[in-house]
N, C-alpha and C positions, 0 to 999 in steps of 0.2 A: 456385604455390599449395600449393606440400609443407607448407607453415605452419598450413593447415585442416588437411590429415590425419594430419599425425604424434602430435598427440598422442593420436587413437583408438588408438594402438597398444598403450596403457595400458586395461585397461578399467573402469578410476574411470573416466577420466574423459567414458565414454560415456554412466553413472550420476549423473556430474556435472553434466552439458549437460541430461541428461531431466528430472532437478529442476528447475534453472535455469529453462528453460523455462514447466513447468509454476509451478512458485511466482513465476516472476514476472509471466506473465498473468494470475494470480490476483491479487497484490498491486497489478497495476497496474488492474484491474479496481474490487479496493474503494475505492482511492483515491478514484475522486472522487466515491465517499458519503460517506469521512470527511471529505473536505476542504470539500466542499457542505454538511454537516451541521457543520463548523469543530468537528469531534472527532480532530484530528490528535495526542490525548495519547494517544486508547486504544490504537493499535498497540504503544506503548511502555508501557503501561500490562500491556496484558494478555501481554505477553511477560514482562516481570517475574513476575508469576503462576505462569509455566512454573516457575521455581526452587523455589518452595515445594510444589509438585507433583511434581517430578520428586524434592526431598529427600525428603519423607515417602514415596513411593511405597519406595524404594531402604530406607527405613529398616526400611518394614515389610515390605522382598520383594517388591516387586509391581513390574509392568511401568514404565520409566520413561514411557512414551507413555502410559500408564493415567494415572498422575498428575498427568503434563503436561494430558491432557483435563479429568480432573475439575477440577482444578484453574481451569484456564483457562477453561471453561464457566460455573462456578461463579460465577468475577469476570464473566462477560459479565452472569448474569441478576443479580445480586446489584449490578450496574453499573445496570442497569435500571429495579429496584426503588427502589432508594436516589433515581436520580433524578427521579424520580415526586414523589416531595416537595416542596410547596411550599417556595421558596425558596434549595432545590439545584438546581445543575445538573450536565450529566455529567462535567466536570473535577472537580469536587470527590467525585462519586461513585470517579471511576475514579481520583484518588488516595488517599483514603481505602481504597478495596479493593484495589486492586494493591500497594498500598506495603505492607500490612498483607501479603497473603500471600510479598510479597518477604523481609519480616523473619522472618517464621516460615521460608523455605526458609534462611536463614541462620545463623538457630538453630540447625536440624536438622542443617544441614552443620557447625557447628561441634560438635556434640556426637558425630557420628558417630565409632567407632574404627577398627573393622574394617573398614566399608565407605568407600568414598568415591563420590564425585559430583563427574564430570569438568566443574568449572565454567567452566575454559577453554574448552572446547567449546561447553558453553551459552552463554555472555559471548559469543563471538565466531563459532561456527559453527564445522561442517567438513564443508564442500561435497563434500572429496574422500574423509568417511569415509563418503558416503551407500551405502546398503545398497539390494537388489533389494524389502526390504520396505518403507525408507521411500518410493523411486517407488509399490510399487504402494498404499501410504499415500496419496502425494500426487494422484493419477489417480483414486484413490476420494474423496477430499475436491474436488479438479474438476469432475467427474460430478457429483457433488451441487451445489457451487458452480453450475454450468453450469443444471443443473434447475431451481435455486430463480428463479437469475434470470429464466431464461425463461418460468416458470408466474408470479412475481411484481414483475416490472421496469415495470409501470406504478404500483403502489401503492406500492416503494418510493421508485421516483424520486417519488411524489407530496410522502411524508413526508421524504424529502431535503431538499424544497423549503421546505416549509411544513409542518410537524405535525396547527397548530393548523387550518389551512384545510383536511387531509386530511380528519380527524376530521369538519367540517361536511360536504362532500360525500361521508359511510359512509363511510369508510375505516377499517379500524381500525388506528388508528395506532401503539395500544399493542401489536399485537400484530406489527407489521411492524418497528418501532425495538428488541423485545427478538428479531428474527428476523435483522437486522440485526448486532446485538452476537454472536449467535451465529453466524453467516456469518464477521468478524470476527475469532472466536475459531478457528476450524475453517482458515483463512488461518494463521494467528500460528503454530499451533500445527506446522504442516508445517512454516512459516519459519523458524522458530527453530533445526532443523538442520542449514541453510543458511547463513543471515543470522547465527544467536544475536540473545541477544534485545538487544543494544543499536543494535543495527542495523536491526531491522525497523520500526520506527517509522521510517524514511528511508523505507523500500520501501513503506508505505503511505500517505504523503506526497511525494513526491518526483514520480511520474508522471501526479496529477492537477494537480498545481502547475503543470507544465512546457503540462502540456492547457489549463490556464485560460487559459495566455497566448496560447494560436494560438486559441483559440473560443469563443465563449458556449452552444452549442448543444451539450445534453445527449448525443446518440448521439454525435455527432466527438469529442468528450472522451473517452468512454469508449472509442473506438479508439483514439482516440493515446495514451490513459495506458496501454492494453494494449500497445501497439505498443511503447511508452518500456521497461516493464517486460520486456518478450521480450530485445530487443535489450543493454538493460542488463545481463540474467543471460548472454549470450551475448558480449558482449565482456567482459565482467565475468570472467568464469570462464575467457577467454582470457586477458587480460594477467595476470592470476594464477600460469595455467601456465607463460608464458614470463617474467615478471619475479620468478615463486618468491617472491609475498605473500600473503597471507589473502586467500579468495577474497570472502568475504564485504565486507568494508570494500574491495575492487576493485570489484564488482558497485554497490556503494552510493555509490562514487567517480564512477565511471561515468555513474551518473545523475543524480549533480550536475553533472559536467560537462556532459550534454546542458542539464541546465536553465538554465545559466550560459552558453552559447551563446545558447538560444534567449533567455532574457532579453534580452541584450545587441543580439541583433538586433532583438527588438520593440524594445527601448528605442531604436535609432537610427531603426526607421520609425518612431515615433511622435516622434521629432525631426523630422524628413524633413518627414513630412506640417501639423507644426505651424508651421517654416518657409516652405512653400508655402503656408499659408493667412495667413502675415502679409505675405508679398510681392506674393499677389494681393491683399490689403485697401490694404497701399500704393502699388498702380501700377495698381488698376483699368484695366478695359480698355474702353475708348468704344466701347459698340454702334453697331453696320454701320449708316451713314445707310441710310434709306430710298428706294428703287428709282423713278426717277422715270418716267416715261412720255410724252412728246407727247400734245400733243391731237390728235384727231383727229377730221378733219369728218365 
């Protein structure tokens, strides 16, 4: 078992594992609102976002995490708005706006001189350069995470379901869908120095996908998409260390293979059971004659 401990002897990657952890109970948690709401672009949407936030921030001297928020907040509500609109919906919102703040962080990166902006990092993550302040970043956005669901996990699972049937029985639904986008955004935006942003659109699809297939029922999905997501950044972040790849595209490897399993297996029970129900239709089985008795005087 020297294989779990050796690598604490580094203490990345103690800071590694704490992320992990934390982001990816988090990502496997929204999952399946986005994927129940079939908005599985915005993860990948509003991580693009992060670039054009993170450039202008860096241009004008300010915090890259400042930029990255505004930024990515901005495309949640402005994701929101737009979809509002008769005849939009939120793929067209959310590429219209993310693609837009992408091009601008692209801009800004190519005009930059003096400064740069480490896009490889962004593009792809770096797990193993997480710092003591993006954990206690990540732990503060959990805590919130953790709060909102618990004070409002009936009303949004309502608007997950149905919008328009929320709204009839008082819900209000405009205001849980752009609470939603911003939950979303407040996820991405810790993920992305993990994951980077071409990869977190996996991590917030990937672990409700794998949930739909073992259950129909709301609460067991949301524990096994959490459960997918824990486990994913925890082996993820292992074969990493010892095969010396990018932690990020290991982590997001990872949970395609669970889901690629688990697929595979429904797919053969659902052969299984389809087999046994043409076998019984062709060999019917002759109900037990009926029990006779003597007469008796």
């Amino acid at each position: 078992m020297s294989w779990l401990a050796d690598p604490f002897a580094y203490a990345f990657f103690l800071r590694a594992l704490i992320a992990c952890l934390v982001i990816g109970a988090m990502c496997g948690a929204i999952s399946v609102f986005v994927v129940l709401r079939r908005m599985s672009y915005i993860g990948h949407g509003l991580a693009h976002s992060v670039l054009g936030g993170v450039a202008v921030a860096v241009a004008l001297g300010y915090s890259t995490y400042l930029g990255a928020t505004v930024a990515t907040l901005a495309s949640a509500l402005l994701i929101d708005r737009i979809s509002r609109r008769r005849g939009l919906h939120a793929d067209a919102a959310i590429g219209i706006v993310t693609t837009a703040l992408f091009a601008v962080g692209i801009v800004v990166v190519s005009r930059l001189e003096n400064q740069r902006v480490n896009t490889e990092s962004l593009l792809f993550g770096d797990v193993l350069g997480v710092t003591s302040a993006d954990i206690w970043l990540g732990l503060g956005v959990a805590v919130g995470f953790a709060t909102i669901m618990f004070a409002f996990y009936k009303p949004l699972v309502f608007v997950a379901f149905d919008a328009e049937v929320a709204r009839v029985h008082g819900v209000r639904a405009g205001v849980m869908e752009a609470l939603f986008n911003l939950l979303t955004a407040a996820v991405v935006i810790v993920s992305v120095r993990v994951l980077g942003i071409l990869l977190v659109a996996a991590a917030v699809v990937i672990p409700a996908a794998l949930a739909r297939l073992v259950t129909r029922s709301f609460g067991l999905m949301l524990a096994i998409a959490t459960s997918v997501g824990l486990v994913s950044g925890v082996l993820g972040l292992y074969a990493s260390y010892y095969v010396n790849v990018p932690s990020g595209a290991t982590i997001v490897l990872v949970g395609t293979l669970l889901f690629g399993l688990v697929f595979a297996a429904s797919a053969l029970l659902a052969r299984t059971r389809v087999r046994g129900a043409r076998e019984r239709a062709a060999h019917p089985v002759a109900p037990p004659a009926p029990e006779t008795y003597p007469y008796r005087n």
